[in-house]
C-alpha angles and dihedrals in degrees: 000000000000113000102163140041113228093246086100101074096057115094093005094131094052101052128015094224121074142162131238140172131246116231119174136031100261097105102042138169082014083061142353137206116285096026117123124225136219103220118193104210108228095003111160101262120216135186105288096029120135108228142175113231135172108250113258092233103038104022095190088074123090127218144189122212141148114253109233107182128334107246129177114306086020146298132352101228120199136179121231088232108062082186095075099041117190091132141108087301097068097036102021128229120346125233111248090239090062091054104091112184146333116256108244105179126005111203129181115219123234118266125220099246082069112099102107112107079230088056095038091048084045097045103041081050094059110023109091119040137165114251104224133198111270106215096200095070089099088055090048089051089052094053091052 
């Protein structure tokens, strides 16, 4: 159920961007795991945002979703992967105070295997990419 590594909450007070690493499949082909995020603290959050969240149940754990549509009590959260769960449909809707910050940019760091001018052109072309609101969250929500 991991989906971020603790490295967000340092130096959160200071600035209101941060960074955070993806760990786990719940949010693919969005993310994967291994991808780090650029998270904007306090950001307005909108239907079809990805956002990091703490979980509902074990708030020291940080999570990433996508916010489908705000309910009462909070938002409905779901991962682009229904396969993996740990959303909204197994702990319901999350209260707007556990809901940290919208996900600007995703970008993949390089691996070690990646020295060749071919690898490095392929790599500096696709590594860092805006995360963008998807506007058919609220059509996913209807066919669960």
């Amino acid at each position: 159920m991991p989906e971020l590594s603790q490295e967000i909450e340092r130096g959160r007070a200071l600035l209101p961007f941060g960074t955070a690493e993806v760990t786990g499949p719940s949010m693919v082909p969005t993310l994967h795991h291994g991808d780090r995020l650029v998270v904007h603290y306090g950001a307005r959050i909108r239907p079809g945002d990805v956002v990091v969240l703490r979980h509902p149940f074990q708030q020291d754990l940080l999570v990433v979703k996508r916010a489908a549509e705000r309910r009462d009590g909070g938002w409905w959260v779901l991962g682009d992967n229904s396969y993996a769960g740990g959303d909204s449909t197994d702990y319901g809707t999350v209260p707007e105070d556990l809901v940290l910050g919208k996900v600007r940019f995703r970008y993949r760091p390089l691996k070690g295997d990646q020295r060749s001018p071919f690898a490095l052109a392929r790599w500096v072309l696709s590594a860092a990419r805006p995360v963008l609101p998807d506007r058919s969250a609220s059509r996913r929500l209807r066919a669960r």
